[in-house]
C-alpha positions in Angstrom: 97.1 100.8 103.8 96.5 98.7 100.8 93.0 98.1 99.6 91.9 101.3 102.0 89.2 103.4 99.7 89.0 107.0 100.0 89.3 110.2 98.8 92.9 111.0 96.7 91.9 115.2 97.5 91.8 114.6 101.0 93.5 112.2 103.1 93.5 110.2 105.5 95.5 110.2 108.8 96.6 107.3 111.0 98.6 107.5 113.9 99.9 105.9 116.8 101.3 107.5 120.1 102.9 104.1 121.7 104.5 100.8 120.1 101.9 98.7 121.5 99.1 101.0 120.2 96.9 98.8 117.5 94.0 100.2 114.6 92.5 98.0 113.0 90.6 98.3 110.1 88.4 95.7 108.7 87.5 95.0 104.9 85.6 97.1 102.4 86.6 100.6 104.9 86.2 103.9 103.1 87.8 106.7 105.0 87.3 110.0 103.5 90.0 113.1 105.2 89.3 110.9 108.7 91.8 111.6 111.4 92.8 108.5 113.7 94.5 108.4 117.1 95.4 106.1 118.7 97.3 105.4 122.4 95.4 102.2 122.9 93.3 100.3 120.7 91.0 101.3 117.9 89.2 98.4 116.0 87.0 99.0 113.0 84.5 96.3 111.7 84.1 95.9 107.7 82.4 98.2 105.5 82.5 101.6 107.5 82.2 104.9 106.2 84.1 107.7 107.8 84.1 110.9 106.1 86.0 113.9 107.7 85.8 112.6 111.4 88.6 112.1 114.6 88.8 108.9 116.0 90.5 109.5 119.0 91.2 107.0 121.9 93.0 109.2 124.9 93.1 112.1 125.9 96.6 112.7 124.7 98.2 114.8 127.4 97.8 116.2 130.9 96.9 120.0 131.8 99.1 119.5 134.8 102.8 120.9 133.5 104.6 118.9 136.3 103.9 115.9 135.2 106.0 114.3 132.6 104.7 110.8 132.1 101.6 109.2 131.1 98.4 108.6 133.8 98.5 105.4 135.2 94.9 105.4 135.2 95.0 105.4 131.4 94.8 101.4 130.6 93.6 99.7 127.3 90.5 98.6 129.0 89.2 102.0 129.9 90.3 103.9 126.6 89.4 101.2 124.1 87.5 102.1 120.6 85.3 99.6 118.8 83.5 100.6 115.7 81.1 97.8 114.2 80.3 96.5 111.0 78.4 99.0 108.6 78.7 102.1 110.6 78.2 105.3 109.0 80.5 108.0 110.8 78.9 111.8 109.5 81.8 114.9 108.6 83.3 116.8 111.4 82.2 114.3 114.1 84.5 113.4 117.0 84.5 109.8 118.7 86.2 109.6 122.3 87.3 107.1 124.2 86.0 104.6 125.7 82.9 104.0 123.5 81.7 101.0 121.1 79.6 101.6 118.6 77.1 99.1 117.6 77.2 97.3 114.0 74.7 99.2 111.6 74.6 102.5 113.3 74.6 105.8 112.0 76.3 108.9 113.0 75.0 112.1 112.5 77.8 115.1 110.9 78.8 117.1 113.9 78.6 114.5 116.3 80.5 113.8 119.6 80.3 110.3 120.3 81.4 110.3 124.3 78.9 107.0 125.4 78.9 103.9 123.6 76.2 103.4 120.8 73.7 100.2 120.2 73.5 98.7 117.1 71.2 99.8 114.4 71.1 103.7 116.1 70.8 106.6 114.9 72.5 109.8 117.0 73.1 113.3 116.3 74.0 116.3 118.5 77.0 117.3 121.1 76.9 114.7 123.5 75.4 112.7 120.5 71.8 110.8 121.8 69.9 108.2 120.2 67.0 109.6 117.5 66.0 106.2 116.6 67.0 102.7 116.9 65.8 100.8 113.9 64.2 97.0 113.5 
């Protein structure tokens, strides 16, 4: 957690629900009250701003009470989170599973981030969709 900018008021949660899960988080990252979770993999490029957001890579648990162990369906491959370089992440937005987002984008506060996201974008809204894509 060394070198990891961000606000001393409000901070910054990291967690992991497996031995094998992995975040990664690359140079330069400011993370500002952001709330990670991860069961699989969660890879952040350098330079990203995350200010009051969830990261969050599974669904966590099942609604079915019988069951006692985690879906088999659940696999790194299908649950994997890839943030690129320079990405702006807005307050009280929510990125799921499953989803990349490109290097240079920006997402709007609020959002919910439950499709991957080319580079250079900029989304807003709940599912979040592209406003612009810039040159």
């Amino acid at each position: 957690m060394d070198g990891i900018l961000g606000d001393t008021r409000q901070y910054t949660c990291i967690d992991t629900g497996t031995p094998f899960a992995c975040v990664e988080i690359g140079d330069n990252a400011r993370l500002y009250a952001a709330k990670i979770w991860s069961q699989f993999s969660i890879r952040m490029g350098n330079d990203v701003f995350i200010e009051e957001s969830s990261i969050v890579d599974t669904d966590f648990h099942s609604i079915d009470r019988e069951r006692t162990t985690p879906d088999p369906h659940e696999t790194l491959e299908k649950h994997r989170i890839v943030i690129g370089d320079r990405v702006c992440i807005g307050s009280r937005s929510i990125v799921t599973k499953r989803v990349t987002i490109g290097d240079d984008a920006l997402i709007a506060p609020g959002s919910i981030v439950s499709r991957s996201i080319p580079a250079r974008s900029f989304v807003c809204g709940n599912p979040a969709k592209i406003v612009e894509i810039t040159a």
